[in-house]
ROLUMFI-490375 format. One record per residue (C-alpha): x, y, z; residue in three letters. Coordinates in Angstrom, 2 decimals. Example, Ala and Ser with C-alpha at 12.3 -4.5 7.8 and 13.67 -1.06 7.14 Angstrom:
SITE       c1       c2       c3  code
SITE    12.30    -4.50     7.80   ALA
SITE    13.67    -1.06     7.14   SER
***
This chain:
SITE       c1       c2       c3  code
SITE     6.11    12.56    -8.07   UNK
SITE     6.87     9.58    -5.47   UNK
SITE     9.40    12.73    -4.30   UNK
SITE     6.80    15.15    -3.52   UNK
SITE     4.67    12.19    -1.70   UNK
SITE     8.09    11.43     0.38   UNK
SITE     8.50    14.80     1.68   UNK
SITE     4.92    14.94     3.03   UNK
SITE     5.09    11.94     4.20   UNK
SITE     8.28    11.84     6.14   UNK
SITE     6.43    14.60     8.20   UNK
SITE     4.77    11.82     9.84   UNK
SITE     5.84     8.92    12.16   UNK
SITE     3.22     7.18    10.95   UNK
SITE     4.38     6.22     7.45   UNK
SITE     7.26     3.65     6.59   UNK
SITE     8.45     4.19     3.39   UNK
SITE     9.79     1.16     1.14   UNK
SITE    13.38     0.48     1.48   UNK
SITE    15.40     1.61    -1.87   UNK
SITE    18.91     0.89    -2.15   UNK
SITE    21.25     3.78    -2.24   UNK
SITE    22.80     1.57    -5.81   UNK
SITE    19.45     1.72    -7.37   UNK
SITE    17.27     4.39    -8.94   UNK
SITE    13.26     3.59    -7.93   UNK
SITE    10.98     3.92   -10.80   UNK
SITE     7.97     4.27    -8.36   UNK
SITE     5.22     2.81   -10.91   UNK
SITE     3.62     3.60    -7.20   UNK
SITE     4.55     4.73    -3.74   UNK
SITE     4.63     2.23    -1.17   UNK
SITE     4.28     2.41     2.42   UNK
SITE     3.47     1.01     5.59   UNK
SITE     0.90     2.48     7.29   UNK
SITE     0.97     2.87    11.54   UNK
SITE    -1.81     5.14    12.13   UNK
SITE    -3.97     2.27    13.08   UNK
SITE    -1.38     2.27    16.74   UNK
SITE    -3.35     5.74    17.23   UNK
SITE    -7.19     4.54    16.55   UNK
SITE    -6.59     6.62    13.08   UNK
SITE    -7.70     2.89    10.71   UNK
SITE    -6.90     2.73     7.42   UNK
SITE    -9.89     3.15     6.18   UNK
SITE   -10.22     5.88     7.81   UNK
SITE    -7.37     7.49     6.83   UNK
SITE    -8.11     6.51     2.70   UNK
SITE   -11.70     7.57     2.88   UNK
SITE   -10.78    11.25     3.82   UNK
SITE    -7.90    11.71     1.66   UNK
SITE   -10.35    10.75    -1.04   UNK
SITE   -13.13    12.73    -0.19   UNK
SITE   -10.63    15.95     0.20   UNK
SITE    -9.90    15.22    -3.36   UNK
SITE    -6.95    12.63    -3.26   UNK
SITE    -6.94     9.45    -5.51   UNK
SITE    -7.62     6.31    -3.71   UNK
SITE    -4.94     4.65    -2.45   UNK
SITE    -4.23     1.21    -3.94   UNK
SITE    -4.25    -1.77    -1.44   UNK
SITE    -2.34    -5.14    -1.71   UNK
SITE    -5.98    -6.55    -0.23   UNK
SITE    -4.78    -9.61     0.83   UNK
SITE    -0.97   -11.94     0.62   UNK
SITE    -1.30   -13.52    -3.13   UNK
SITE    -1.84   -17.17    -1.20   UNK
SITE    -4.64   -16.06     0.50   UNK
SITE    -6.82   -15.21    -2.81   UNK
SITE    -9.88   -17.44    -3.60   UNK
SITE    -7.90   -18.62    -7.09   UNK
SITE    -5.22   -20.17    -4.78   UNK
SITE    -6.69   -21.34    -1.29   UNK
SITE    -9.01   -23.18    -2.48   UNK
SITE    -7.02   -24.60    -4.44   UNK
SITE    -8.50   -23.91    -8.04   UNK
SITE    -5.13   -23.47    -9.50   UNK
SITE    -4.69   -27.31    -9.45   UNK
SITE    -6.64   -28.22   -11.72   UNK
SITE    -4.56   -26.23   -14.25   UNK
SITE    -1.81   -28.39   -14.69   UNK
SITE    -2.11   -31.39   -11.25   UNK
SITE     0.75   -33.48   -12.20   UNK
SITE     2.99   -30.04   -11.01   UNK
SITE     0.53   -28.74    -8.34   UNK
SITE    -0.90   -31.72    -7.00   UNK
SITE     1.02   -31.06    -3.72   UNK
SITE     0.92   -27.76    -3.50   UNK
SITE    -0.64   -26.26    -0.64   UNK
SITE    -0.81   -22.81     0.50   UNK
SITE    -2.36   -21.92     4.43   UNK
SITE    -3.31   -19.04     6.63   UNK
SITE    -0.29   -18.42     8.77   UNK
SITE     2.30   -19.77     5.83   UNK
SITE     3.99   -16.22     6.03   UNK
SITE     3.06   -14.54     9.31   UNK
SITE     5.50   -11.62     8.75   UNK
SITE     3.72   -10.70     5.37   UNK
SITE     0.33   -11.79     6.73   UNK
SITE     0.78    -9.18     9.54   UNK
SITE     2.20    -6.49     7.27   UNK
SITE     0.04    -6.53     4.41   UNK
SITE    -3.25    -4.83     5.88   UNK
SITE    -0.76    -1.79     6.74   UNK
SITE     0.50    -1.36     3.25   UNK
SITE    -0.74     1.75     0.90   UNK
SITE     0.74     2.47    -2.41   UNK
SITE    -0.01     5.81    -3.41   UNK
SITE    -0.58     6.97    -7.06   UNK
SITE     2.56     8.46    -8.89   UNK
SITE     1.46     8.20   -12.45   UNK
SITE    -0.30    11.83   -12.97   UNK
SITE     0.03    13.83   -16.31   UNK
SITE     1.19    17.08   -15.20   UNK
SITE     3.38    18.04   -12.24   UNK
SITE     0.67    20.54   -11.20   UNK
SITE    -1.72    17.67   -10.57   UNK
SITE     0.45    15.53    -8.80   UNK
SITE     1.55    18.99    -6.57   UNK
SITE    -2.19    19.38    -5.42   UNK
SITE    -2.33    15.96    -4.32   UNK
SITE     0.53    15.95    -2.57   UNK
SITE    -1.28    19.10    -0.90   UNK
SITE    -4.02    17.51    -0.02   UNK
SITE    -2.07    14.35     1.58   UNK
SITE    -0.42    17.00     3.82   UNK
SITE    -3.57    18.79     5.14   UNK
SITE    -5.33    14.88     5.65   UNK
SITE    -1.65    13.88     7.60   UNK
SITE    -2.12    17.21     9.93   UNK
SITE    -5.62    17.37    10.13   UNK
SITE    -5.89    13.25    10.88   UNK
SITE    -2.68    12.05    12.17   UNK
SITE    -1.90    15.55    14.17   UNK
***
């Protein structure tokens, strides 16, 4: 499935696949890219809300880095266990290169039942990509 998604995808400048290495085989539990459509005034958003409403699944979202989550800046986690976590602190700008990736990230769906399924979506990710992305 994460094959059919590739080839549409890599029909576009704006989508940076993950990195797999050539030693490995990918299980893709889901597809994930980095989106650069926002360069071209084409948001993310944007971009999710018509592939959905042509019929795609939503796209799932890494919605914010894991340190930036209620549950850990503000600290909540402490009180779990202090004598470990006492001193741990996590901050806005702690990991700038994965603070400045994240809201481009999409993982797209690869788990469908039937290869025919997973074919029309891939469809329908093509026609958004020419219709949105040009």
């Amino acid at each position: 499935v994460a094959e059919l998604f590739l080839d549409v995808l890599s029909q576009s400048e704006y989508f940076v696949p993950q990195k797999v290495s050539s030693n490995v085989t990918h299980s893709y539990y889901t597809l994930g890219v980095r989106y650069l459509g926002e360069n071209i005034g084409t948001f993310w958003k944007e971009f999710r809300s018509a592939y959905v409403e042509a019929g795609g699944d939503g796209i799932y979202g890494a919605w914010s880095v894991p340190y930036l989550e209620p549950i850990i800046s503000y600290g909540t986690f402490r009180s779990h266990n202090p004598a470990i976590y006492e001193s741990v602190f996590f901050k806005e700008g702690s990991c700038p290169v994965a603070e400045r990736i994240q809201p481009e990230l999409m993982q797209f769906k690869t788990n469908y039942r039937s290869m025919r399924l997973a074919k029309s979506k891939a469809k329908i990710l093509d026609k958004i990509i020419k219709r949105i992305l040009k």
